[in-house]
DSSP file (Angstrom, degrees, kcal/mol; ACC not computed):
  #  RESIDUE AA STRUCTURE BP1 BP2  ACC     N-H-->O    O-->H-N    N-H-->O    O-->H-N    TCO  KAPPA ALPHA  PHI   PSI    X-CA   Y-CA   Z-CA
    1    1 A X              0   0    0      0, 0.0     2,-0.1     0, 0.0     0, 0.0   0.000 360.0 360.0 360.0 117.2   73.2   20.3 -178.9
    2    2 A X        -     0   0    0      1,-0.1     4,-0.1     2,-0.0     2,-0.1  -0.393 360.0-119.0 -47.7 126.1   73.8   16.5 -179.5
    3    3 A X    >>  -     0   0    0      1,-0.2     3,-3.6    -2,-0.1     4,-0.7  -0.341  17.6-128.4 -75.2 146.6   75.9   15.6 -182.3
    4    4 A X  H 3> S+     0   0    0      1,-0.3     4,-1.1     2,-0.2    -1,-0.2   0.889 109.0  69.5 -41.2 -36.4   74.1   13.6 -184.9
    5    5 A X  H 34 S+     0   0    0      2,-0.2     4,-0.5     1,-0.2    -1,-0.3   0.559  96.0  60.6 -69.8   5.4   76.8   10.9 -184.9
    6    6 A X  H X> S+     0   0    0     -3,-3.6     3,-3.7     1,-0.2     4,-1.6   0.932 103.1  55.7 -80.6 -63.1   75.2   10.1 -181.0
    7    7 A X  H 3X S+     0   0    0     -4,-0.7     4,-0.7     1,-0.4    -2,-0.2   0.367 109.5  39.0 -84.8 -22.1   72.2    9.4 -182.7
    8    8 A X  H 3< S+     0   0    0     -4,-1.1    -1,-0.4     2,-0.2    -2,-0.2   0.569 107.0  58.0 -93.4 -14.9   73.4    7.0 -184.9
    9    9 A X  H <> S+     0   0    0     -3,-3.7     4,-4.3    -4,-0.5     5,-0.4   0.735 109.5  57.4 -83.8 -52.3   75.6    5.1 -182.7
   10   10 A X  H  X S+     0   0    0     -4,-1.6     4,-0.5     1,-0.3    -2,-0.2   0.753 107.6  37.8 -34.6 -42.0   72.4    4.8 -180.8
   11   11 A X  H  X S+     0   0    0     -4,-0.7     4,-1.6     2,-0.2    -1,-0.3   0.605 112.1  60.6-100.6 -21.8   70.1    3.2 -183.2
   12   12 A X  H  > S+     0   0    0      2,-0.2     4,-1.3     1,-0.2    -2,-0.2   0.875 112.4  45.0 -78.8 -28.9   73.1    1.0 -184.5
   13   13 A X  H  X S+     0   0    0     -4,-4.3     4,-2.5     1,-0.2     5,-0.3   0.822 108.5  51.0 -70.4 -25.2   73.0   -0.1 -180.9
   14   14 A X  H  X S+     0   0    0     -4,-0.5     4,-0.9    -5,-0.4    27,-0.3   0.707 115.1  45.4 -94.9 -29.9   69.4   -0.6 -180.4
   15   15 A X  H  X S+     0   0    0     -4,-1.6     4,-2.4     2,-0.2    23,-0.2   0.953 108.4  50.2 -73.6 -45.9   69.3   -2.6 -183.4
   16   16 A X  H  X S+     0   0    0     -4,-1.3     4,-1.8     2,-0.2    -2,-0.2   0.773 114.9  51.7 -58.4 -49.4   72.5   -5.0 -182.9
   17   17 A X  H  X S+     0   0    0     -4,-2.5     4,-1.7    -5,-0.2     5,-0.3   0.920 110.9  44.1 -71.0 -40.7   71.0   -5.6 -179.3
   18   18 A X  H  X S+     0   0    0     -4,-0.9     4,-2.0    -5,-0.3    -2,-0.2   0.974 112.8  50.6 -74.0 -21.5   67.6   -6.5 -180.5
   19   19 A X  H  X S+     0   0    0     -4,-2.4     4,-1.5     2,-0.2    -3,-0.2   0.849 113.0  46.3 -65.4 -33.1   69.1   -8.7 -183.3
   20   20 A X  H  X S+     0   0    0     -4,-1.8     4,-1.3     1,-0.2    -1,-0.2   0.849 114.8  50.7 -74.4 -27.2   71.4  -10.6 -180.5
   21   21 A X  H  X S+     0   0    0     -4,-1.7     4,-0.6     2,-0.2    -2,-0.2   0.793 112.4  45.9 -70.6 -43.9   68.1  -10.8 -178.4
   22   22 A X  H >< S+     0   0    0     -4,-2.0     3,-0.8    -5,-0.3    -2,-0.2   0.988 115.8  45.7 -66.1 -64.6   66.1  -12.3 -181.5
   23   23 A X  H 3< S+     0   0    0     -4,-1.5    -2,-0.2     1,-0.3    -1,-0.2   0.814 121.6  29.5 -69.3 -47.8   68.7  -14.8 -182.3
   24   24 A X  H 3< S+     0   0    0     -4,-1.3     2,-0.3     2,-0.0    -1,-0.3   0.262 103.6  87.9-107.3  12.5   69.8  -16.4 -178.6
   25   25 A X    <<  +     0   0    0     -3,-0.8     3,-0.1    -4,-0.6    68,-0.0  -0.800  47.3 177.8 -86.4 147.8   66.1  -15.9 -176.9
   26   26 A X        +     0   0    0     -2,-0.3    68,-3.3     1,-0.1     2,-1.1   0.463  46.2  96.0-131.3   3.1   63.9  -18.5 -177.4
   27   27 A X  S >> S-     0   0    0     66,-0.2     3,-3.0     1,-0.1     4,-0.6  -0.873  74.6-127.4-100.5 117.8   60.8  -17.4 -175.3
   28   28 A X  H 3> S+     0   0    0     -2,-1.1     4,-2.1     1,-0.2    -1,-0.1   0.415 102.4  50.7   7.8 -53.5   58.4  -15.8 -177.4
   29   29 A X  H 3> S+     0   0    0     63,-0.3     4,-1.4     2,-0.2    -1,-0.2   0.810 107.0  53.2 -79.9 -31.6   57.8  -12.6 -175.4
   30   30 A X  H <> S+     0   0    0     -3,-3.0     4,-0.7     2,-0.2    -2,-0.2   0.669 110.9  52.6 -80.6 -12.6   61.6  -11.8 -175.1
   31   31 A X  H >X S+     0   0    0     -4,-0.6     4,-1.6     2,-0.2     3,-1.1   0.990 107.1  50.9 -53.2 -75.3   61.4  -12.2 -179.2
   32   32 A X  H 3X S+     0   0    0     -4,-2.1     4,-2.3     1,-0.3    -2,-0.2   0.854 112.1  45.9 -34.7 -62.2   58.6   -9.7 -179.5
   33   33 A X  H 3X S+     0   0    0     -4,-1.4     4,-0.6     1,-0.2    -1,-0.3   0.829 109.7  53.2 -72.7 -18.3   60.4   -7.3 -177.5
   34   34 A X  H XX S+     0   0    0     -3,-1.1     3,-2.7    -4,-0.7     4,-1.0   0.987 107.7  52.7 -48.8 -67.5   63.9   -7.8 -179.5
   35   35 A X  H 3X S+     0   0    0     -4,-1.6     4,-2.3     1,-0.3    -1,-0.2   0.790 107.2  55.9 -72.2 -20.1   62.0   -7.1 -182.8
   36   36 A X  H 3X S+     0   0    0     -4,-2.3     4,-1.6    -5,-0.4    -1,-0.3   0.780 106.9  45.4 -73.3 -12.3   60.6   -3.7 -181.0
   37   37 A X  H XX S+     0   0    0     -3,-2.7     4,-2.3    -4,-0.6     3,-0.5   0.899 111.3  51.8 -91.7 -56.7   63.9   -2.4 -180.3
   38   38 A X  H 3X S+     0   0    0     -4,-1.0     4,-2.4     1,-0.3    -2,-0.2   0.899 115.8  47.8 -42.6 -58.6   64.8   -3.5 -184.1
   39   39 A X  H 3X S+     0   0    0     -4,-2.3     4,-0.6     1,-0.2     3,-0.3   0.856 111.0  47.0 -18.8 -80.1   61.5   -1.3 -184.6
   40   40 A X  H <X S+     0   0    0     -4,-1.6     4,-3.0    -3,-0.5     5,-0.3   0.768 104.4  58.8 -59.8 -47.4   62.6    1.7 -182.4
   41   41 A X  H  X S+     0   0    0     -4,-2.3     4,-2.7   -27,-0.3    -1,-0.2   0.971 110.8  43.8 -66.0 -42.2   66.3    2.0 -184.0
   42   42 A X  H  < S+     0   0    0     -4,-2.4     4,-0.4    -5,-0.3    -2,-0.3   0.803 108.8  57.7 -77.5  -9.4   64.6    2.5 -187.5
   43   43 A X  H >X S+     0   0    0     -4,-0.6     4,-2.4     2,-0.2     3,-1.0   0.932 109.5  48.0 -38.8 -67.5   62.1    4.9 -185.7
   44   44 A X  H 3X S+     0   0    0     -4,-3.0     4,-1.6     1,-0.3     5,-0.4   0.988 107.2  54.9 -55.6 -60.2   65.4    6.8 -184.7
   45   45 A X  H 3X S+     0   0    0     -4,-2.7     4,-0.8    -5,-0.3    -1,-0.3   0.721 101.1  56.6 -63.7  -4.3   66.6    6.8 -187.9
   46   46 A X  H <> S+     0   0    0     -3,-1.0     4,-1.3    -4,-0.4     3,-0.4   0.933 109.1  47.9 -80.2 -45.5   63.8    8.4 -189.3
   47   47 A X  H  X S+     0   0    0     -4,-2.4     4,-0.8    -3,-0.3    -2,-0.2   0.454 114.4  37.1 -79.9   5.2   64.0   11.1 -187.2
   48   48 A X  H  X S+     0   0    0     -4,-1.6     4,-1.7     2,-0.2    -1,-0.3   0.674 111.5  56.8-110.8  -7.9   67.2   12.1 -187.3
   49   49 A X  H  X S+     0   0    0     -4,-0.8     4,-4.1    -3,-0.4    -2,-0.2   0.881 111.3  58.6 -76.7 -46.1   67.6   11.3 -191.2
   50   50 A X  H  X S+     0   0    0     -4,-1.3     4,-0.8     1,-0.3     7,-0.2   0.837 108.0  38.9 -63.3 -65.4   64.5   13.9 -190.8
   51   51 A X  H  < S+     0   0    0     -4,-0.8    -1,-0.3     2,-0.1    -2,-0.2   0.772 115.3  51.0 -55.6 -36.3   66.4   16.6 -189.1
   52   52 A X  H  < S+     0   0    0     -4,-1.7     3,-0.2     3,-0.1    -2,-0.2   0.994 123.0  29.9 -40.2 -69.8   69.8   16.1 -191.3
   53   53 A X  H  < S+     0   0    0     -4,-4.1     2,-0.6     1,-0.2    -3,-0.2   0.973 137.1  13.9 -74.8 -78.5   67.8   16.4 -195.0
   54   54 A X     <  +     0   0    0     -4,-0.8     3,-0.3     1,-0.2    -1,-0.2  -0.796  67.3 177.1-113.7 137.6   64.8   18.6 -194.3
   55   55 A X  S    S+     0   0    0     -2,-0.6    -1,-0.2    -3,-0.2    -4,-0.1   0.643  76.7  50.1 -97.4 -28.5   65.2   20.3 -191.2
   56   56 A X  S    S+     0   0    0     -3,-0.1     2,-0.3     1,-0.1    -1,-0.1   0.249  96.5  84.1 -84.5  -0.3   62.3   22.1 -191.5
   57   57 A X    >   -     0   0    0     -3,-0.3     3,-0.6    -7,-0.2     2,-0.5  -0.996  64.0-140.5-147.8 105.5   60.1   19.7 -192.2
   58   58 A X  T >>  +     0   0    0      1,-0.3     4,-2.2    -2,-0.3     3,-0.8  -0.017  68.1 112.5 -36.7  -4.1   57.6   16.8 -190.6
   59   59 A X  H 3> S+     0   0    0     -2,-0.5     4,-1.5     1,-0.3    -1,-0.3   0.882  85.3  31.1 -91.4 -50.7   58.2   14.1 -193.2
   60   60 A X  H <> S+     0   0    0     -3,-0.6     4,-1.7     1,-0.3    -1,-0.3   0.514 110.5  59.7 -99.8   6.0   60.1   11.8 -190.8
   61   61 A X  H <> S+     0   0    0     -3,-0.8     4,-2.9     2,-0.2    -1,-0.3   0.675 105.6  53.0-100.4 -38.9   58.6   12.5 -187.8
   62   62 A X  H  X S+     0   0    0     -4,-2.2     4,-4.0     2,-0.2    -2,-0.2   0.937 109.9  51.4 -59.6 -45.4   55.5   11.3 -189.7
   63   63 A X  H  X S+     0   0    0     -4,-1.5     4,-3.1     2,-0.2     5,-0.3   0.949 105.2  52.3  -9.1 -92.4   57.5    7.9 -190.6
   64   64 A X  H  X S+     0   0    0     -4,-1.7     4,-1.4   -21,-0.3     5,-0.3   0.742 111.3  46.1 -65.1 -34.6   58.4    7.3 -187.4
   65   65 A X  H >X S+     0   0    0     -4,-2.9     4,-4.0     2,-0.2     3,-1.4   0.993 109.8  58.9 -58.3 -51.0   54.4    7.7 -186.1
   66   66 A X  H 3X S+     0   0    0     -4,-4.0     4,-2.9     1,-0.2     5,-0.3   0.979 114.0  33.1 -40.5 -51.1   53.4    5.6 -188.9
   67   67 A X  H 3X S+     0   0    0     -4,-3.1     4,-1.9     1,-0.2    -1,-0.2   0.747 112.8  55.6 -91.7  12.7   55.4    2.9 -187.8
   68   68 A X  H <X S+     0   0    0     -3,-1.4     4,-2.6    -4,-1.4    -1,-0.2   0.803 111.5  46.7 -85.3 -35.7   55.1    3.4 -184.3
   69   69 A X  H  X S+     0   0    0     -4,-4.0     4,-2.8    -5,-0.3    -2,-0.2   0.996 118.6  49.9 -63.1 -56.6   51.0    3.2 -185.1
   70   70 A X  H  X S+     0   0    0     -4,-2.9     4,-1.4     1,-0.2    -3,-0.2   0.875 111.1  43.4 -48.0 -54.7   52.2   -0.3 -187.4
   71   71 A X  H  X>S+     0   0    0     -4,-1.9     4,-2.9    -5,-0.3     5,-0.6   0.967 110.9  55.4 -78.5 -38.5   54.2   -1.9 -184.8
   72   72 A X  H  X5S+     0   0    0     -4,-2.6     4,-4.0     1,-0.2    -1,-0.2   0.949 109.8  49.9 -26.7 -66.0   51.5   -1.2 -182.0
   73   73 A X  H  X5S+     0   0    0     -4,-2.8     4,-1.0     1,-0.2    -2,-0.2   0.894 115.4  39.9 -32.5 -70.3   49.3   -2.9 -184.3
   74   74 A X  H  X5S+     0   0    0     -4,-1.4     4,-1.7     1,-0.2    -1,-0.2   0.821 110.6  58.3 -36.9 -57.3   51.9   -6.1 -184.6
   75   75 A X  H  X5S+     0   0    0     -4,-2.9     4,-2.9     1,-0.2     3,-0.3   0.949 106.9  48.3 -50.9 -53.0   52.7   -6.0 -181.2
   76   76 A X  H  X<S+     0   0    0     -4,-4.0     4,-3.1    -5,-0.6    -1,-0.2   0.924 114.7  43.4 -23.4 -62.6   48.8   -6.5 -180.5
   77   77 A X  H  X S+     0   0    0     -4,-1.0     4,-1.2     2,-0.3     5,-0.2   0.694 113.9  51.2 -82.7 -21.3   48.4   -9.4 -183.0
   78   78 A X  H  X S+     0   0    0     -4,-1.7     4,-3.9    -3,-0.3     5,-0.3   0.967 111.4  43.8 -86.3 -59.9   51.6  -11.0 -181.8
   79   79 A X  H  X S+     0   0    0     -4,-2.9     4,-1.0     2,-0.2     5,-0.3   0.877 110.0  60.8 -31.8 -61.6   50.5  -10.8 -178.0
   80   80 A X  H >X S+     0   0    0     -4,-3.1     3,-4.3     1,-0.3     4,-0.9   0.827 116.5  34.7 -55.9 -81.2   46.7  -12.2 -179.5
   81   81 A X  H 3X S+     0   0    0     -4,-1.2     4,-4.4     1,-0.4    -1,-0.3   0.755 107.8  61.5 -42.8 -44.0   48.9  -15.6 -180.8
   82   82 A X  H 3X S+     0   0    0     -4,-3.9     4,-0.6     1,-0.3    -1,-0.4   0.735 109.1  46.0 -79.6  -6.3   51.4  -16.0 -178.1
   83   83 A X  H << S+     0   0    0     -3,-4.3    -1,-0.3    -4,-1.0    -2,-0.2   0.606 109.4  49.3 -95.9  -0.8   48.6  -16.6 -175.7
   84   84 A X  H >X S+     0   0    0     -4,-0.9     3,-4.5    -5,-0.3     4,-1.5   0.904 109.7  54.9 -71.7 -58.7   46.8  -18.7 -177.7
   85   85 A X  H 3X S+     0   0    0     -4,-4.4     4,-2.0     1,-0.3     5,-0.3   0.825 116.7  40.2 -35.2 -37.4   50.4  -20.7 -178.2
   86   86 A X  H 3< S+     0   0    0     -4,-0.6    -1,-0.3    -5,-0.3    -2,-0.1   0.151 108.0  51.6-105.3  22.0   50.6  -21.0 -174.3
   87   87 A X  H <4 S+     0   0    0     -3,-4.5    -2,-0.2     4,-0.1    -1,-0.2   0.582 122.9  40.4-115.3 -40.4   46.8  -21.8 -173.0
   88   88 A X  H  < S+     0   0    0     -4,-1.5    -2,-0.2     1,-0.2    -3,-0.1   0.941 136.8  20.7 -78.9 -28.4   47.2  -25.1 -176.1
   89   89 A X  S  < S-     0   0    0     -4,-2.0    -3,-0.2    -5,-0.4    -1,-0.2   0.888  92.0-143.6 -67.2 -54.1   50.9  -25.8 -175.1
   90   90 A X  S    S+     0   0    0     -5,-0.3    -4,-0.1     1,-0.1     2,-0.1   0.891  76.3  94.4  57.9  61.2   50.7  -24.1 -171.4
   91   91 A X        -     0   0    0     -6,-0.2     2,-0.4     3,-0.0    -2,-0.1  -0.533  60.2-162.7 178.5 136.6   54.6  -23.0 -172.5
   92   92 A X        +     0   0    0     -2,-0.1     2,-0.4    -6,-0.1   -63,-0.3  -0.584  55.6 118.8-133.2  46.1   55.6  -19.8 -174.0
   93   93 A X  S >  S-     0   0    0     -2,-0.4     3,-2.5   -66,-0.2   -66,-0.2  -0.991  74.4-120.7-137.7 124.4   59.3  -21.4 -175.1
   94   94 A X  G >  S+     0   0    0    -68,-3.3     3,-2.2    -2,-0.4    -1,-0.2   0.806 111.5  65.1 -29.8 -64.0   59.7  -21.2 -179.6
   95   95 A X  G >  S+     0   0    0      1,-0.4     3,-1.7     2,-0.2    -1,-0.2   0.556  87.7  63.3 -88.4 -15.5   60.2  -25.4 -179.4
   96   96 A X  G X  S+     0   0    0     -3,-2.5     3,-0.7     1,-0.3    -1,-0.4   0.814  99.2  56.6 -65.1 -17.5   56.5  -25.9 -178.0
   97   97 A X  G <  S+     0   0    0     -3,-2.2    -1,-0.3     1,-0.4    -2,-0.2   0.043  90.7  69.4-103.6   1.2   55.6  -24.4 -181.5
   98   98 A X  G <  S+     0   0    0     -3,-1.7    -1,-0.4     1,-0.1    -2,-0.1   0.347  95.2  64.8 -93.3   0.2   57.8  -27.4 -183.5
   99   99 A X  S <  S+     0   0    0     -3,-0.7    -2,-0.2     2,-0.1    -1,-0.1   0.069  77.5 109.9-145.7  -0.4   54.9  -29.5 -182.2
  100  100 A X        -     0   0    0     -3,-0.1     2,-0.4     1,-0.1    -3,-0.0  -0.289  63.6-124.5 -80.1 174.8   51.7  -28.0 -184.1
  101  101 A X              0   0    0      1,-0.0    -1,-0.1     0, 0.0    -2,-0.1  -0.894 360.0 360.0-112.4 143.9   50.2  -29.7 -186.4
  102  102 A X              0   0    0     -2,-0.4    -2,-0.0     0, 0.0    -1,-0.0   0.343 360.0 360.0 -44.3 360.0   49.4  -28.6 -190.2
């Protein structure tokens, strides 16, 4: 049996690497995937929060599908935009995106 505390070092890692990945990437696609690990570490924490408190019980396991179904969703809509950004730019790098117009 894994101790809990893995599980928590785990998602504190998997967030702290997608937040240093958000912050010093600047192409678009390596963003998206940052903010999915940020995603996936509260995912973890749902489920194991899930197992601590009700052990017996589906309540965080349900969480974590809801937001696995939400970020699917996100991921979609984000993909949609970031190839519209690159066929009017033809460059997939945040600074082409200082350049739109209002």
């Amino acid at each position: 049996m894994i101790p809990v505390w893995c599980f928590f070092v785990l998602s504190a890692l998997l967030f702290f690497i997608g937040f240093f990945g958000f912050v010093t990437r600047r192409n678009l696609i390596a963003m998206l995937i940052s903010i999915e690990l940020i995603l996936n570490s509260a995912d973890l924490n749902f489920a194991v929060f899930n197992r601590i408190l009700y052990p017996g019980q589906l309540e965080g396991v349900f969480f974590t599908l809801f937001s696995i179904g939400v970020s699917a969703a996100e991921t979609a809509v984000a993909i949609a935009i970031i190839i519209n950004v690159y066929r009017n730019f033809h460059s997939d790098q945040v600074n082409s995106i200082e350049n739109m117009k209002l």
